[in-house]
N, C-alpha and C positions, 0 to 999 in steps of 0.2 A: 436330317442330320447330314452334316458334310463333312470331309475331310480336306485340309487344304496344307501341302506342306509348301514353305518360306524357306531356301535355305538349311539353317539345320535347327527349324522350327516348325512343328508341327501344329496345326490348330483344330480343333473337333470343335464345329459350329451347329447350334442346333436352330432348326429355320422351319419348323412345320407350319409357318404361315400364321401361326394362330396365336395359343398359349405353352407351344413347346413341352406338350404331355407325353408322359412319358410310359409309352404305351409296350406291347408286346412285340410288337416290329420294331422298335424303339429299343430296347432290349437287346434283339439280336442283333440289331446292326451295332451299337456300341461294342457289343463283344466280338465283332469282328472287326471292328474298328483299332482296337485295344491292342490283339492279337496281332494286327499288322504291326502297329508300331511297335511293340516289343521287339523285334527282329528287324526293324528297318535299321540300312544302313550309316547315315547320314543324319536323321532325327535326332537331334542333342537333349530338347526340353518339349516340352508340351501344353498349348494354353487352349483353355476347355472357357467357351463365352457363347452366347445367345442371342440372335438378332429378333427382332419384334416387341411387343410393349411390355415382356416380362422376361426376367431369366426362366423358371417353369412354373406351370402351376400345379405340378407333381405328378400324380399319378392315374393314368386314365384309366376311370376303374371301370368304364363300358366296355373296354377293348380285353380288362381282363376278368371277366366274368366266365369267362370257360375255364378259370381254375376253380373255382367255387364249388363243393361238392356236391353231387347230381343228387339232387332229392329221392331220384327215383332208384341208385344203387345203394350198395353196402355204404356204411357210414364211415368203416376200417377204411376202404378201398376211395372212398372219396378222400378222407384226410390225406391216405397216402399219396395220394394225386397234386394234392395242395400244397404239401410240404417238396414233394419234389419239386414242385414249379416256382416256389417260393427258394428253394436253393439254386435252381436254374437262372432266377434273376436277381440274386446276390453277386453270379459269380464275374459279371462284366464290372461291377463297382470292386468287387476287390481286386481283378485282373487291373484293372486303371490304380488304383493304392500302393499295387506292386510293379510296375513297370519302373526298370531300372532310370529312365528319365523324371526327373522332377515333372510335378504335374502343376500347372498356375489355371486358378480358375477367375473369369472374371465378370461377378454378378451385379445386374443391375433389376429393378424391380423387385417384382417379387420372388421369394424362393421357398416354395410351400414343397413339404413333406417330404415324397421321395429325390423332390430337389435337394433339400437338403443332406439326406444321405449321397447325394452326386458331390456337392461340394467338399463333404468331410473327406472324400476317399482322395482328396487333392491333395499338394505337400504344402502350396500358399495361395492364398484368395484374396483378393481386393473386389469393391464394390464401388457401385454410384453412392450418392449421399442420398436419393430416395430407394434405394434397396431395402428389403424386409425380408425376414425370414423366422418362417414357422414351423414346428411339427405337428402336422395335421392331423398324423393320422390318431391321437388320442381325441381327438373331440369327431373322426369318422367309426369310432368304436376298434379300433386294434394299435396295438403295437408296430413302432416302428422297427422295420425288420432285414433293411435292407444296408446298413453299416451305420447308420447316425448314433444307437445305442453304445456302442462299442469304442466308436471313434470320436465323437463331439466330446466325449469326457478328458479326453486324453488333449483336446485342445483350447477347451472355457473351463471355468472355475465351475467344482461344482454343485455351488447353488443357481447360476445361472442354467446349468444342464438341468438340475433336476426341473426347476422352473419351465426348461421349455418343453420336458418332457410329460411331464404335470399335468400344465395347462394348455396346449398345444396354442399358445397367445404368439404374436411377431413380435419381434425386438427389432430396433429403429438400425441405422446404419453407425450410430455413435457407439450404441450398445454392444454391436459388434466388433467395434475396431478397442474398446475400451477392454474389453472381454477375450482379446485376441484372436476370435473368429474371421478379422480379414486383419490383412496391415497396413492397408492403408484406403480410405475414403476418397473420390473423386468428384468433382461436382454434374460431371457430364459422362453419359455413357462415352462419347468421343476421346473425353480424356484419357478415360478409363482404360480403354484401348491402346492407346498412345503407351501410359503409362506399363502397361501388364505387358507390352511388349517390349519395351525398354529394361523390364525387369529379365524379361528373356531371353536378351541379345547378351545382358550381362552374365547369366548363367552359363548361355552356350560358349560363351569366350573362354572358360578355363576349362581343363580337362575332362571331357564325357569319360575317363576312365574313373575321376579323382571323385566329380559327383554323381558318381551312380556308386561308388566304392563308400562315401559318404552317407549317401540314401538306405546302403544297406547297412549300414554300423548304424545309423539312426534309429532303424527297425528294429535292429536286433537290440537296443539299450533300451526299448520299449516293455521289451517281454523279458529283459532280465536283468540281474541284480547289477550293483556299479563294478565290481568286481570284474566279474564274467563279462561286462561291456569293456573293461578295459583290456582283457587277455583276448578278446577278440578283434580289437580295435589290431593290437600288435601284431598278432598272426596276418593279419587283412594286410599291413604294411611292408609285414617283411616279404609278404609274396608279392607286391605289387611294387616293390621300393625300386625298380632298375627298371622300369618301363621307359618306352623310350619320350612318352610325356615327362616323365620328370626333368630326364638330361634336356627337354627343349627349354623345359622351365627354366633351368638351372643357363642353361646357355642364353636367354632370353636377358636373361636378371643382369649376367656381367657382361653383354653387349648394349644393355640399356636401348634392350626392344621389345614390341611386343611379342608374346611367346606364339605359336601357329600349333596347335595338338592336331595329329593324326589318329588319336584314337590308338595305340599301338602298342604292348607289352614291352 
């Protein structure tokens, strides 16, 4: 996995050569991947894509067999072991869900399992037209536990959730864009590319005060009533209403220019 910042575009490329598993070093490095961009200066948006014949084929479970609890200890002491490790590699997907930059992921091939939970923790996804994605891990005997439960409902209908949660079967790249799981289908990883960056360039253009102040009204209308999202929406505005991005906006609009945001209160 790479990191490669554009500008004021960050990209997290994953490149292990192979099938992009998504292993225990895998893990840590995304979480410190994560953690920089949160605080980076300059990074407006964020696009999450994979080079090699698939986006991943989920989760490499050779590499994570040292959570597994030890036959030969207490059975308390082994579960406790498990469950912490299993919350240790939650927390880089939700640290990537909550990063005040919009997140774009951009899948082609396959997207098995823990791939899948990588995707959902994104804010929009686009795909190739041979992209597939499965949850795997019902037909490797456990639950998926790493944000796909939580978060795929809140983005596909859910008979197609319960469906993929079910049967852990792939749905085709039509079924996802019909389904609202990507937004739009590409015919070529190349395009694909083109395209999810073009989507990016449009994001960073307006205010990184306006869409990160957006992204967190979005969250917070998630977890509560329409009420409480709209007294929150007003509070968020009135403390943000005199930054000095709005006056460019505003001064942009009746000089009939483009606006330039400094990021700036």
């Amino acid at each position: 996995m790479r990191l490669v910042v554009t500008g004021t575009r960050a990209e997290i490329i994953l490149n292990d050569g192979h099938y992009n598993m998504l292993s225990a070093q895998w893990v840590r490095t995304l979480d410190a991947l994560v953690d920089s961009l949160a605080v980076h200066p300059t990074v407006r948006v964020v696009l999450l894509h994979a080079e090699g014949p698939l986006f991943t084929a989920g989760l490499d479970l050779n590499s994570l067999s040292s959570l597994m609890a030890d036959p030969k200890g207490s059975r308390a002491v082994g579960s406790s072991r498990f469950r912490a490790a299993v919350t240790a590699m939650q927390r880089p997907f939700t640290k990537l869900a909550q990063l005040p930059q919009p997140v774009v992921v951009a899948i082609h091939g396959k997207c098995i399992g823990g791939g899948v939970d990588l995707i959902v923790a994104g804010d929009l996804r686009v795909c190739t037209q041979d992209a597939t994605f499965a949850v795997k891990e019902t037909q490797a005997g456990m639950v998926a536990d790493l944000g796909t439960i939580p978060r795929l409902t809140r983005i596909v209908g859910k008979g197609l959730y319960n469906e993929m949660i079910f049967t852990g079967d792939f749905i085709d790249s039509q079924r996802a864009l019909t389904s609202g799981l990507v937004n739009t289908v590409y015919e070529t990883q190349a395009a694909m590319l083109v395209g999810a960056r073009q989507l990016c360039d449009r994001i960073s253009s307006n205010s990184p005060l306006v869409v990160a102040g957006a992204k967190r009204v979005l969250r917070y209308a998630e977890e509560h009533t329409i009420d409480d999202s709209l007294d929150y929406v007003a509070l968020w505005n009135t403390a943000f209403i005199e930054s000095e991005d709005l006056r460019e906006a505003v001064m942009a609009f009746m000089a009939k220019r483009k606006p330039v945001f400094k990021n700036r209160l």
